[in-house]
N, C-alpha and C positions, 0 to 999 in steps of 0.2 A: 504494500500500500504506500504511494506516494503522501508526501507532507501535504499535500494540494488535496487529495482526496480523503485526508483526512481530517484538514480543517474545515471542507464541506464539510463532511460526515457529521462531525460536534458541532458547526453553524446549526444543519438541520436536527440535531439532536435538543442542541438546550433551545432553539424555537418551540419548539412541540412541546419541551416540560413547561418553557415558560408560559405559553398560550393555556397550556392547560392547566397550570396554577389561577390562573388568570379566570377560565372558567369555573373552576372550584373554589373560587374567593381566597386561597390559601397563598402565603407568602412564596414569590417566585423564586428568592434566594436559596431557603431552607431549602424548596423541595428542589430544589437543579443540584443542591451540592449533596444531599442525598442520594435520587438518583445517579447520579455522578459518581458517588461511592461505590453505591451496589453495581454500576458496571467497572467500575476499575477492579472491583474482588472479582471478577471472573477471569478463568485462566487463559484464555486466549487474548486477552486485552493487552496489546503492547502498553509497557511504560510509557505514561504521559510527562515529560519534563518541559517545564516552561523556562526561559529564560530571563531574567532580570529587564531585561531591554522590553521585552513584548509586554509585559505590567506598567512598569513603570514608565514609557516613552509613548507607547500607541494606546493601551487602553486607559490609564488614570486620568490622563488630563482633559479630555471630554467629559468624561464622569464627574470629575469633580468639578468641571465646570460648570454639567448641567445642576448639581446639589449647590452652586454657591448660586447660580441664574434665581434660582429659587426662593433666597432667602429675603424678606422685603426689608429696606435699610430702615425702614420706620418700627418694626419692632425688632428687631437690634440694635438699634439706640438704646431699646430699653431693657433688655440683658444683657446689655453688656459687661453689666460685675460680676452677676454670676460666671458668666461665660470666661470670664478673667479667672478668675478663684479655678473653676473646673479643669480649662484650659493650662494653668501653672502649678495648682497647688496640686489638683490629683494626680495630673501626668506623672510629675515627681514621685509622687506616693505611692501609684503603681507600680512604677517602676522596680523601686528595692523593693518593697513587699515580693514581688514576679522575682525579682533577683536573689532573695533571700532564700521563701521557698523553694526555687529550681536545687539552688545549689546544695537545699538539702535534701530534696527526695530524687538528684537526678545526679548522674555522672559530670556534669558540668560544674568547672572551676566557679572560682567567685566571679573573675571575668565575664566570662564567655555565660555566666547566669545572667552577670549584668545587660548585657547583647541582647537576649532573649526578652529583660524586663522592659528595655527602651523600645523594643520591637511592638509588646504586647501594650505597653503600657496608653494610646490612645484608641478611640473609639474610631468607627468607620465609617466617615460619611459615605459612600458606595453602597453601602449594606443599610445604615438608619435610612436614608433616603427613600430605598427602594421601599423600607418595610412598613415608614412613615405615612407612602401615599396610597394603601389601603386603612388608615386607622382616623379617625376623624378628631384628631386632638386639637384643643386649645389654640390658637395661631401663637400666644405666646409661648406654652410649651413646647410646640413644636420648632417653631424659630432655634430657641435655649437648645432642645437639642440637637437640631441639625447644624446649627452656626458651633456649637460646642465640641461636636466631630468633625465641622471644619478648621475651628484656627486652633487646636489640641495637635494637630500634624506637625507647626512646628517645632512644637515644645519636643515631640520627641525626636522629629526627626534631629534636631542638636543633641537628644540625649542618645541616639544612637550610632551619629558620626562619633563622639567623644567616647560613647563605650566602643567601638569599633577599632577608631586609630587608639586606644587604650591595650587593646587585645593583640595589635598586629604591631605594637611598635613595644608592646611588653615595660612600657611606664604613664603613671598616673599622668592626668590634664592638670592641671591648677581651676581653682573657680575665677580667676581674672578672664583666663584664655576662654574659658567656655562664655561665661557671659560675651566676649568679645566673638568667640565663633556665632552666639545666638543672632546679636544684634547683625551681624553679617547675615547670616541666613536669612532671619527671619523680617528684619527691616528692608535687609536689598531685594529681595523678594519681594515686599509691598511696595517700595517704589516702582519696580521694573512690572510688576501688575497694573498698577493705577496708569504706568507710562502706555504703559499696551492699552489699555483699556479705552485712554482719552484720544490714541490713535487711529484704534477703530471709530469710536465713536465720531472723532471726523472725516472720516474716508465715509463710513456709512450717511452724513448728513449729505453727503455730495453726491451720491448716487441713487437711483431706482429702478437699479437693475435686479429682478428677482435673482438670476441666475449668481451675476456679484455675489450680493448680499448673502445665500445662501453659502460657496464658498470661506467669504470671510468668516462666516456662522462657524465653519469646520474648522477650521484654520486657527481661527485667534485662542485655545485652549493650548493649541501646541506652539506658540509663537509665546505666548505667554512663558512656558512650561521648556522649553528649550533654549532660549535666551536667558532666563534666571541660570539654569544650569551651568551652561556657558559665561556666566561670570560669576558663578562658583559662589550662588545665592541658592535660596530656596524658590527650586520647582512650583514643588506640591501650594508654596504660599502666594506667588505668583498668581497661579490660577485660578485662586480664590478669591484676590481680590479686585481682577480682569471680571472674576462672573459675579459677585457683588455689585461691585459699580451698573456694568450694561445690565445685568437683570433690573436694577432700578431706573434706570431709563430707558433700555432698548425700546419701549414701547413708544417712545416719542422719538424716533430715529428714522421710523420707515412706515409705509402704510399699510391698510388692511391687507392686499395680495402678498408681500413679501412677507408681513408676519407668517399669515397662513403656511406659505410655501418653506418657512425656517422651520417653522414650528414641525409639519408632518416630516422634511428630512432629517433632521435633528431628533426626532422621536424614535426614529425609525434607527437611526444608529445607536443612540444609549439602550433601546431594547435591544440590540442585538447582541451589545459587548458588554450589555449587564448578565445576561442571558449567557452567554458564553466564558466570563470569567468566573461565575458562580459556580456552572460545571465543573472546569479546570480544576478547581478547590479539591471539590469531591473527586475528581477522576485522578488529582495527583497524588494522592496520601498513601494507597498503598503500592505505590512505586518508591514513595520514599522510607517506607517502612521496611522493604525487601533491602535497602543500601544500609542500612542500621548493622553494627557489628553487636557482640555477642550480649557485651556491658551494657548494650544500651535498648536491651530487648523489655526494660520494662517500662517503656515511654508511656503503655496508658494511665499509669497512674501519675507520671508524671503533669499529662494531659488534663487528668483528672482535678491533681492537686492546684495546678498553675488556673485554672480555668475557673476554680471556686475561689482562688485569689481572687481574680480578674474582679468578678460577680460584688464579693466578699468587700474590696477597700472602696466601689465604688459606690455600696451602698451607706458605707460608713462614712465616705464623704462628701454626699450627695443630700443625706437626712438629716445634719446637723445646718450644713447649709442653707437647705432651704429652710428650718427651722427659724433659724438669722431673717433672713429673707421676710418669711411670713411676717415676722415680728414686728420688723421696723413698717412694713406695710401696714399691721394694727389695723385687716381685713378679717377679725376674728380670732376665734383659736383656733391653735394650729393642727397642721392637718398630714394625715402620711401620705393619703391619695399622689399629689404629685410627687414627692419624692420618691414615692414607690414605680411610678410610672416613667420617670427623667433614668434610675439606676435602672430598670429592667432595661430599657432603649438602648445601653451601652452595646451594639454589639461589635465584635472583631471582624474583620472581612478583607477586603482588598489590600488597604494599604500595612496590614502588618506583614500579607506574602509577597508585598511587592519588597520589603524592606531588609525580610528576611531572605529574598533572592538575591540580594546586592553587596551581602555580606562576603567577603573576599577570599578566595580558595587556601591561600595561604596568607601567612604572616611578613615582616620585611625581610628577616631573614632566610626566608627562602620554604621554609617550614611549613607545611600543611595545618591551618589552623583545625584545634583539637573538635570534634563532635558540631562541626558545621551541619552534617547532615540530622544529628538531633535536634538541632535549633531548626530546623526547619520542618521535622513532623511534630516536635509538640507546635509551633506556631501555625500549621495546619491544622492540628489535630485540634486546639482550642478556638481556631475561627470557624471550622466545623461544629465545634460541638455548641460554641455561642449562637452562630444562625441556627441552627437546629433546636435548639432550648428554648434560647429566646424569642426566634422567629416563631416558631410555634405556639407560643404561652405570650406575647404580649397583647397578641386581640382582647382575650380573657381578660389579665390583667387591667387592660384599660375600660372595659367592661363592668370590672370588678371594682374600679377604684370611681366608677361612676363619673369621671373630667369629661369622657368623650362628647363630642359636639353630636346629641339627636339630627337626623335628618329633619324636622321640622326647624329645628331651628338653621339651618340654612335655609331653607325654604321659604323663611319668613326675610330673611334677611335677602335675600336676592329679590323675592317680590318687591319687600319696599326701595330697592335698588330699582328695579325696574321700573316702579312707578314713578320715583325721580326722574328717570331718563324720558318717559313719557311727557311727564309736566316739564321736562325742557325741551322737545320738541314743538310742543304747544307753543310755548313760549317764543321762540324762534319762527314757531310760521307765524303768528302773529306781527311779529315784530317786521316781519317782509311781507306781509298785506298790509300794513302802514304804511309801510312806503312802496307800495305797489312794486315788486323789486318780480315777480311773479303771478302767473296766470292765478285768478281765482280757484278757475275749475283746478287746478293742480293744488292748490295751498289744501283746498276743502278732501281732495282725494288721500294726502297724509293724513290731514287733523283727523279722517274716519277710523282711519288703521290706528293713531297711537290713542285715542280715544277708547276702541276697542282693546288697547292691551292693554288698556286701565281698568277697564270691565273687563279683566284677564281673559279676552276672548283670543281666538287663535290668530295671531301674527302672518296666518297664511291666507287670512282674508282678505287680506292687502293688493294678492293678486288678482282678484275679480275686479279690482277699480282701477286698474292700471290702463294704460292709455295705449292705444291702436297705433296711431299714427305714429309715423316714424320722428316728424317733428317734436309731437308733444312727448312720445318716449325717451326723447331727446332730455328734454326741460324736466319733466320728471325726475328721471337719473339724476340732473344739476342739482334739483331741490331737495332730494333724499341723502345727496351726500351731505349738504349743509347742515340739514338737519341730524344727520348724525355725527356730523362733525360738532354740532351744539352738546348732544347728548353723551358724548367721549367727554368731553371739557366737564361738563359736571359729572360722569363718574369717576374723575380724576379728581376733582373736588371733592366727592364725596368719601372718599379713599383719605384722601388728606386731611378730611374733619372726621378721621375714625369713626366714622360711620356705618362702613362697613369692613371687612378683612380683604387680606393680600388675596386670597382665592377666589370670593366673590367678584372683586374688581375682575382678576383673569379671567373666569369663567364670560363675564359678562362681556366682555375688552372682545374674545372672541366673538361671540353671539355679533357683537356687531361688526367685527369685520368681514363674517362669513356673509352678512345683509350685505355688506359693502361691497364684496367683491359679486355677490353674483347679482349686482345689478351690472356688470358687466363695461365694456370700455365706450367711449361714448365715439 
């Protein structure tokens, strides 16, 4: 079997689990890196090895670009200390705790446990992301935790260069050099993001090219993600603060057709390589369990013990915190629900095997660094065994701890969304029958339609009052764009007077570009 007909093969394999998680309502991570497993244990299954480069270079940075597009800067403003505290003080704490335990119930030095702790020690946005957008939480919660699995990367990733060249250069860092490594990584990274970002940002104001726009869409995750690299910054931070930024404004960049058209190609790739790295996970573990020498044959309890760490410090400092948290808010007394919900969410995924792939074969003097291959099936074995646990048990969970958002209550809130947009339509043909700016008969053919979808009537009645003639389908199209150019302005407004949430706006943002576009070119 060729590499080509084998990468089909896994395209069409984790499609079909995915699709069908997707049908079953059940988290698409969990179930691809499971089945993933169960066919890697079958004996005809060649070893699957993935290489550092294919993680870390072509799949992470679109991922993670699409979980940072995601996060709206308006409530991130407002977690931002939690997000601080999680992002510095846990990572730390995970860290030796992961480093402590390994080096007791496993064959690894104090070192090379520390390796393993800096590896394990942040949360995944790839994995929260995916498992975030079947669970209907809070827009605050949800923010804290996916922004908190984004800028937690480079907390570790500085604690894992410094465990690394610790290991391979066989003496200690000082804490001057590491803080001095951090702010390098971790600030040159946010400059060289923000720089990308306002880049695009004007390239995109200057064009309406769908097919452009679309490229740059692909493009700027890895532009971002291989320039930071290349001046020997952090990647992984780069990229998130590139899809920070444009996610908060991309929307006033380009119009209804090009969103459309980013939106379904850009869908279509993050299912693909979510769907296919999640596999990998599962499909690679017991290939690396077969390279394990004789000392190191009882990794599952290693797995076992390193993974209830994981669970263990995150909830011990996650519950005190938000206790703090609740307090100074003085929104009652306090409560476990969301602490119980913020630590379950932690799960491991992508970026601890991308990290633990990157780890160096040998040391400087030439030396095969000791139990590399064990650092890399327990940091499998516990990204497995957390989507699997987690991903499976957080629905409940969130169920259980009663925070989730009812579908009624979106429901209500889109509605009175909608109505607003309504009564600014109104408002707007109004204002252009005042000043005769437009045919009567056309002003009064909208004011029916959004009148009707105030009286929640169906929006596709629209089409029986539409106009014949080529001229006045002309004038029509002109006056339906206005008006929904009125009706974008206040749900951008409305968005901005917290009115409604970062989802509603999108949800809605689409609704009317899809009116937009299929009223077609004039």
């Amino acid at each position: 079997m060729t590499d080509l007909t084998a990468l089909l093969l896994l395209v069409v394999f984790a499609t079909v689990v995915a699709t069908g998680a997707r049908h079953w309502r059940i988290p698409a991570p969990s179930l691809l890196v499971v089945v993933g497993l169960l066919i890697g244990l079958l004996p005809w299954i060649p070893d699957v090895q993935v290489t550092p480069e294919v993680i870390s270079v072509v799949v992470l940075p679109p991922l993670l670009y699409a979980s940072a597009e995601e996060i709206p800067w308006r409530e991130l403003r407002v977690v931002w200390r939690p997000v601080t505290v999680l992002a510095f003080g846990l990572v730390l704490a995970t860290a030796a705790a992961v480093g402590a335990v390994a080096s007791a119930v496993t064959p690894l030095n104090t070192t090379m446990a520390f390796v393993l702790g800096a590896v394990l020690a942040s949360t995944d946005p790839v994995a929260v992301t995916a498992l975030g957008r079947k669970i209907a939480l809070p827009p605050r919660i949800q923010v804290l935790v996916q922004s908190e699995s984004l800028f937690n990367d480079a907390t570790s990733l500085v604690l894992f260069k410094v465990a690394v060249g610790t290991a391979i250069a066989a003496h200690a860092v000082t804490l001057p050099a590491a803080g001095g490594q951090f702010l390098a990584l971790g600030g040159g990274g946010a400059l060289i993001g923000a720089g990308v970002a306002g880049a695009v940002a004007l390239i995109r104001r200057r064009t309406e090219d769908p097919i452009l726009e679309t490229v740059i869409a692909l493009v700027t995750p890895y532009a971002a993600y291989v320039l930071a690299e290349d001046l020997h910054t952090s990647g992984v931070t780069a990229v998130v603060v590139a899809g920070v930024v444009l996610g908060s404004t991309g929307h006033k960049l380009s119009n209804a057709t090009i969103r459309l058209q980013v939106h379904a190609v850009y869908g279509t790739v993050i299912f693909l390589l979510e769907s296919v790295v999640f596999a990998l996970i599962g499909l690679e573990l017991p290939a690396l369990v077969r390279q394990l020498t004789v000392d190191e044959h009882g990794w599952p309890l290693g797995v076992l013990a390193v993974a209830t760490t994981v669970i263990a410090v995150r909830l011990l400092g996650v519950v005190p915190l938000s206790a703090v948290m609740q307090r100074r808010r003085g929104n009652g007394p306090v409560t476990w629900r969301i602490p119980a919900v913020v630590s379950w969410a932690g799960t491991r995924g992508v970026m601890p095997l991308a990290a633990a792939l990157s780890i160096p074969l040998t040391a400087d003097d030439g030396t095969p660094l000791p139990h590399r291959p064990l650092i890399l099936v327990l940091t499998t074995g516990v990204v497995v065994l957390t989507l699997v646990l987690q991903g499976f048990t957080l629905a409940p969970v969130v169920r259980w701890s009663k925070i989730a958002l009812e579908p009624e209550h979106t429901a209500r809130e889109e509605a009175r969304a909608r109505a607003g947009l309504a009564k600014a339509g109104l408002d707007c043909l109004d204002e252009l029958e005042a000043v005769e700016a437009a045919p009567v008969t056309l002003i009064n053919q909208l004011r029916r339609g959004l009148l009707a979808r105030l009286d929640q009537a169906d929006a596709d009645q629209d089409d029986d009052t539409a106009p014949s003639s080529s001229s006045s389908a002309t004038g029509y199209r002109e006056l339906r764009r206005t008006v929904i150019a009125a009706e974008t302005a206040t749900l951008q407004r409305l968005y901005a007077d917290n009115h409604i949430s970062d989802l509603t706006r999108r949800r809605l943002q689409r609704k009317l570009d899809l009116e937009e576009a299929g009223l077609g070119d004039e």
